[in-house]
ROSE-4610 file (N, C-alpha, C; in Angstrom, 1 decimal, always signed):
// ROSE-4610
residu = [X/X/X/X/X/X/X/X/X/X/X/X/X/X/X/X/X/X/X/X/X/X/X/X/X/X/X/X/X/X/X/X/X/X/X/X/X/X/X/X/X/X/X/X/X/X/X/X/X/X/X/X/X/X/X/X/X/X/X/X/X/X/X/X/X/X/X/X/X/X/X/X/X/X/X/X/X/X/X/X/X/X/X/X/X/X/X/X/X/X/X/X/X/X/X/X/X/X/X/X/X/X/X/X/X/X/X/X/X/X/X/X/X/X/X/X/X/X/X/X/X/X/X/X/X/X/X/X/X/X/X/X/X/X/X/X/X/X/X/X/X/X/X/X/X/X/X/X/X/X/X/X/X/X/X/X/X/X/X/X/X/X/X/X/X/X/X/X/X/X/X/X/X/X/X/X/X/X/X/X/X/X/X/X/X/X/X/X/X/X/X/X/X/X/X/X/X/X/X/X/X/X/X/X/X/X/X/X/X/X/X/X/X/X/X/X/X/X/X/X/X/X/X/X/X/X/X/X/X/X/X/X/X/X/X/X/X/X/X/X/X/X/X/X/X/X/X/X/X/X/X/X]
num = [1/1/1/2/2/2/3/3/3/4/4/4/5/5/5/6/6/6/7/7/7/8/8/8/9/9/9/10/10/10/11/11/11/12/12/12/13/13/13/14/14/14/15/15/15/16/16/16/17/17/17/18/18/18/19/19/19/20/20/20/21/21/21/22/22/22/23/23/23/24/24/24/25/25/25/26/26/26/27/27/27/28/28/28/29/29/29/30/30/30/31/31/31/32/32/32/33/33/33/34/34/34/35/35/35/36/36/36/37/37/37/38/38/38/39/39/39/40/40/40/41/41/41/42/42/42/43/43/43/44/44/44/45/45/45/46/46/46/47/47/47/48/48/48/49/49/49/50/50/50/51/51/51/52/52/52/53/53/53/54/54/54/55/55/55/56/56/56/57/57/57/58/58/58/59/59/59/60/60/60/61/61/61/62/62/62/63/63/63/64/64/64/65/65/65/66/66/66/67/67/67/68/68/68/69/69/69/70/70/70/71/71/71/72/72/72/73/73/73/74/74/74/75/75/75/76/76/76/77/77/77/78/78/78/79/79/79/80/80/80/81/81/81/82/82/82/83/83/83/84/84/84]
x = [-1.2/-1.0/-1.2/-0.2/-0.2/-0.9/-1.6/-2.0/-1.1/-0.6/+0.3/-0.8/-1.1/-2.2/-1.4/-2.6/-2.5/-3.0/-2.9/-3.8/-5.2/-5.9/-6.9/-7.8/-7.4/-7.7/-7.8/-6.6/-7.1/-7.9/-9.0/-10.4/-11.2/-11.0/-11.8/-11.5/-10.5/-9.8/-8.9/-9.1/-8.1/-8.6/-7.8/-7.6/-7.8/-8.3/-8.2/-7.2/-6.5/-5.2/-4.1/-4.2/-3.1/-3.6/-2.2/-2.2/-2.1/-2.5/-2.1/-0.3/-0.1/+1.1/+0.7/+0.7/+1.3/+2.2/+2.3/+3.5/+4.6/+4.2/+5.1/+5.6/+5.3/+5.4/+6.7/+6.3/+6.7/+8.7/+8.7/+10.5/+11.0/+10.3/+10.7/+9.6/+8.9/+8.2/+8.6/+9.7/+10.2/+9.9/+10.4/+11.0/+10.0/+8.8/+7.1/+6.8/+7.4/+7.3/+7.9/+7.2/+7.6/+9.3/+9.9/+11.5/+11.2/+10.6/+10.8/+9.6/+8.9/+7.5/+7.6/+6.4/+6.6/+5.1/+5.7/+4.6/+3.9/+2.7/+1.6/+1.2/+1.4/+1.4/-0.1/-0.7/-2.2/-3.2/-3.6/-4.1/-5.9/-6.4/-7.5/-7.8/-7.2/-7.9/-6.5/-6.5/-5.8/-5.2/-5.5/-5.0/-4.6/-4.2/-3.5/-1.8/-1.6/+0.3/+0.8/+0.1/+1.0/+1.8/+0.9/+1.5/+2.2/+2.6/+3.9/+5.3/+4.4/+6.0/+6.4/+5.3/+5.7/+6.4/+6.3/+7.2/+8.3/+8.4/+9.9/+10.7/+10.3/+10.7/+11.0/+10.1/+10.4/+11.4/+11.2/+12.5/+13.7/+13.7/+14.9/+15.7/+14.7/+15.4/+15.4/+15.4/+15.6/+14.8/+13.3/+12.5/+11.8/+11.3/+10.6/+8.8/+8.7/+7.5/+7.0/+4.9/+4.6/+3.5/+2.6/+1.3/+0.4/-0.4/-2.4/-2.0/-3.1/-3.7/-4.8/-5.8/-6.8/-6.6/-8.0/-7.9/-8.4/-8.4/-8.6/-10.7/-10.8/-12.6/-13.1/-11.8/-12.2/-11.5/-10.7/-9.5/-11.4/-11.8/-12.9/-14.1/-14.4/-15.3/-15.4/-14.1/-14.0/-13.3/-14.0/-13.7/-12.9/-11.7/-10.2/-9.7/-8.6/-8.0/-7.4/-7.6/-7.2/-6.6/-6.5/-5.8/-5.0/-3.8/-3.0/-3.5]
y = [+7.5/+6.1/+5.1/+4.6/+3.4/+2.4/+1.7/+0.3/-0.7/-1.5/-2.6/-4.1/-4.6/-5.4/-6.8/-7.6/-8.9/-8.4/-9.2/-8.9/-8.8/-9.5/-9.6/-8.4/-8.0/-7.2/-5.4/-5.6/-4.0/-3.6/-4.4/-4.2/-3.5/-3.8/-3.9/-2.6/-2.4/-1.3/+0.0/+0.9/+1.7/+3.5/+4.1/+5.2/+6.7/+7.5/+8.8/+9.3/+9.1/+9.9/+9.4/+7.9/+6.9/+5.4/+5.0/+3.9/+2.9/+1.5/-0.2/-0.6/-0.7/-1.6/-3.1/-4.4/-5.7/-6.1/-6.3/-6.8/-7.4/-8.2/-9.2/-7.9/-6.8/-5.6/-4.9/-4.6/-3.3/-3.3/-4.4/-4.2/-3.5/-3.5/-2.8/-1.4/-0.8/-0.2/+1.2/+0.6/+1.6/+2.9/+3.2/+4.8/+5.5/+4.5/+5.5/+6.2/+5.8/+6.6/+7.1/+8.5/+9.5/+9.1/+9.6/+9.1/+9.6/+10.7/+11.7/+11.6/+10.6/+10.6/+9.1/+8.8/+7.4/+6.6/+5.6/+5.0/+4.0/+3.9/+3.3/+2.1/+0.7/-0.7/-0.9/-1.5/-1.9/-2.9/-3.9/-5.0/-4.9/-6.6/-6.6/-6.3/-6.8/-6.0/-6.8/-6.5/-7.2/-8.8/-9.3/-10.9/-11.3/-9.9/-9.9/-10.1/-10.6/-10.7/-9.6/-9.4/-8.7/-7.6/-6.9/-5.1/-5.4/-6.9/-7.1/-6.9/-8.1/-8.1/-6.5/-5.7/-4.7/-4.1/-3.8/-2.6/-3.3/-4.7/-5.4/-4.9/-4.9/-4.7/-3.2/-2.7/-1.1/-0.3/-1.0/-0.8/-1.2/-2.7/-2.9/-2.3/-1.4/-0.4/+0.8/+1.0/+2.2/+3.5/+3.1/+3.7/+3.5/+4.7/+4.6/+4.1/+3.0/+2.3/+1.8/+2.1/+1.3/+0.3/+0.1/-1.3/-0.3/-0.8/+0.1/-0.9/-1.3/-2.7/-2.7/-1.9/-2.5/-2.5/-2.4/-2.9/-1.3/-1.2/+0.1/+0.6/-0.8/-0.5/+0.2/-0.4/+0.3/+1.6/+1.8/+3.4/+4.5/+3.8/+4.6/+4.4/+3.8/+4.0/+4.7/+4.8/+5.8/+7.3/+7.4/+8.6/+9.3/+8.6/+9.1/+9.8/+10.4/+10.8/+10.0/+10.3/+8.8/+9.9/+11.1/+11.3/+12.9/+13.4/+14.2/+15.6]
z = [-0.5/+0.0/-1.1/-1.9/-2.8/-2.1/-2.8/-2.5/-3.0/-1.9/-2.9/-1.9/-3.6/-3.0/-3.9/-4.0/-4.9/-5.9/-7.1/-8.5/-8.4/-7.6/-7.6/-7.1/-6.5/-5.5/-6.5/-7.4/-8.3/-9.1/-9.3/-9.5/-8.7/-7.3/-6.4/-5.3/-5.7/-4.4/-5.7/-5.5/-5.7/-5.3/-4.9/-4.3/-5.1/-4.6/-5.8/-5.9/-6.9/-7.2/-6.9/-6.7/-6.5/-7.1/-8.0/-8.6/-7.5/-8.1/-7.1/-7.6/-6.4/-7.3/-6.8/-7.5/-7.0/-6.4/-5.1/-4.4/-5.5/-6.4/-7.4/-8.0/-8.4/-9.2/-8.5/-6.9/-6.1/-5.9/-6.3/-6.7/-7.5/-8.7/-10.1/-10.4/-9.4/-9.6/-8.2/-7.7/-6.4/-6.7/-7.7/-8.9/-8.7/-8.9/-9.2/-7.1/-6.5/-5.5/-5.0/-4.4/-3.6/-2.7/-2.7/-1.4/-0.4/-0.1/+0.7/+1.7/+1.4/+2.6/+3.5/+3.9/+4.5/+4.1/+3.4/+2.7/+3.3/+3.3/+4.0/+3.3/+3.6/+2.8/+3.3/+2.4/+3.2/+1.6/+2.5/+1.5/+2.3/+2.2/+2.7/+3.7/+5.0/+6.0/+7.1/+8.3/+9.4/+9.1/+8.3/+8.3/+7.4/+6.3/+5.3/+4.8/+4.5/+4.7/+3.5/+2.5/+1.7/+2.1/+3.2/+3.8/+4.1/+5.1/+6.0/+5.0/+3.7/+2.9/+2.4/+2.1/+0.9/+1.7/+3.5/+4.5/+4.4/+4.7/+4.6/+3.3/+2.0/+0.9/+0.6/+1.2/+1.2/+2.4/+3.2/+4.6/+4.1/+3.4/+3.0/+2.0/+1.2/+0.1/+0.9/+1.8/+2.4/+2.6/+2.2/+2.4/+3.9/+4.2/+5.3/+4.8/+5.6/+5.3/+6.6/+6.6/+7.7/+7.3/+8.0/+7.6/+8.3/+7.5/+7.5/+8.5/+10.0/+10.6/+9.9/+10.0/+9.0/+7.7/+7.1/+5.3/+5.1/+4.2/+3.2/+3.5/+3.5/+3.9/+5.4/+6.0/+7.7/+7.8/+6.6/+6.5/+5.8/+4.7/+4.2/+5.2/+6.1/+7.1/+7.9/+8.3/+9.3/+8.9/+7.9/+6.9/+6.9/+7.0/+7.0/+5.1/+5.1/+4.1/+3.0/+1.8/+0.8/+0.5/-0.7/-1.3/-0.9/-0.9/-0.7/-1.3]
């Protein structure tokens, strides 16, 4: 599960065994992901807009994409799976 976050935010957040992309980034950075799966967009938490845009951007290239609802903190709380 890529994180496509803000800049700010890749200090603070990143996954084992998966890079951040920047939303401003994830146009020119399509390549670095998987085609064949369905990628999971997810920023701070529920009231975040970036996930919305990156599935838009990633639907519209033809990838299958969805949105975390929560943030990455409530995905590690509830001791769900980060890395494949």
């Amino acid at each position: 599960m890529p994180s496509l976050t803000g800049r700010s935010q890749l200090a603070n957040e990143a996954t084992r065994g998966r890079g951040s992309i920047p939303l401003e980034q994830l146009p020119h950075r399509l390549a670095e992901l998987p085609g064949d799966v369905e990628v999971v967009a997810y920023c701070r938490g529920a009231y975040c807009v970036l996930s919305h845009d990156a599935v838009r951007l990633l639907t519209a290239s033809g990838r299958r994409a969805a949105r975390l609802v929560d943030g990455m903190l409530e995905w590690r709380l509830a001791d769900l799976p980060v890395a494949a």
